[in-house]
N, C-alpha and C positions, 0 to 999 in steps of 0.2 A: 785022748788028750796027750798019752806019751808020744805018738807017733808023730802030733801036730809038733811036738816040742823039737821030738828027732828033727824032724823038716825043716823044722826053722833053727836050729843048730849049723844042720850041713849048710842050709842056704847062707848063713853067717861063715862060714870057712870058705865057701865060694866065691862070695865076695869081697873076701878081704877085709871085712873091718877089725875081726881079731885073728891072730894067728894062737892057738892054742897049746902052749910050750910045757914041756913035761916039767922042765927046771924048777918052776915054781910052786911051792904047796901050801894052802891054805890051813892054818887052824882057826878055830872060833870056839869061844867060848861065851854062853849067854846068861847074863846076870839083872834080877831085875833094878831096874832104872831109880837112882836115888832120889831124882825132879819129880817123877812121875809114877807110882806104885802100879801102877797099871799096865806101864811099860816097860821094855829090857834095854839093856846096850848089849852089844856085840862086840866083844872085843877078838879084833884078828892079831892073829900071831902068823908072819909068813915065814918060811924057810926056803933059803935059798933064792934065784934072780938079783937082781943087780938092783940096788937103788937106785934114783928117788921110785918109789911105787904110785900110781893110780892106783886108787879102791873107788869099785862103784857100786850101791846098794840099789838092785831093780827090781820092782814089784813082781813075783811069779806067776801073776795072771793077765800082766798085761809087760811082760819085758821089753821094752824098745830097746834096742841095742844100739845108741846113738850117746856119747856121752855126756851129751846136756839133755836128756831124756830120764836122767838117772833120779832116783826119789833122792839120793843124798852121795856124795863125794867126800870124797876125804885123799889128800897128800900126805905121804908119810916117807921122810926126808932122812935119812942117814939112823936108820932104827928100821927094825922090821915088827913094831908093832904099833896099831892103832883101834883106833874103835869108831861104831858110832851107838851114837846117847838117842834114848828119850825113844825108842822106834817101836810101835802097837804091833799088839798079835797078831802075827802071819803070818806067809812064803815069801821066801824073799831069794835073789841070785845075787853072790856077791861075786862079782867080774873084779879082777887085779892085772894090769896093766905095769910092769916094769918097765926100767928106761933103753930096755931094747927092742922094745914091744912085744914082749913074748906075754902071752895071758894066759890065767888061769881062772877058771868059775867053779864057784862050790855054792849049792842048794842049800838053804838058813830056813829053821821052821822054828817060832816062836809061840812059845803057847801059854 
């Protein structure tokens, strides 16, 4: 499964859809979901990159890397922190998109 994931990484630098920029670093923090006891929010904290941000939260077992394929989005506009609400147990890749398009992805396990 790692190797299938390697492949489909490098295949995604190859063609260009993200460019994977060191500038940007993700934190996350997972708290469970006030709507929904069952569930958590994620809240990200970025450091560093340029605002406005893309955030995009992709299921880990089935990642399309297209960004209207994404399970949920979120713009985060002159501030480098947001979240998302109300999201069920499980892997998840959250992709960050700054507004020079440098990206960064970081692996989310909710348990």
């Amino acid at each position: 499964m790692k190797k299938k994931l390697l492949l489909l990484f490098l295949f995604i630098l190859g063609i260009g859809i993200y460019s994977f920029g060191q500038d940007i670093d993700i934190s996350v923090e997972i708290k469970q979901s006030i709507t929904n006891m069952s569930n958590s929010d994620i809240k990200i904290t970025l450091n560093n990159g340029t605002p406005d941000f893309n955030v995009y939260l992709f299921d880990h077992e089935n990642p399309i890397w297209k960004k209207e394929k994404a399970i949920k989005s979120i713009k985060i506009e002159n501030s480098m922190e947001g979240s998302f609400e109300n999201i069920p147990t499980g892997k998840y890749y959250i992709v960050v998109e700054d507004a020079e398009k440098n990206a960064a992805m970081k692996q989310v396990y909710i348990h």
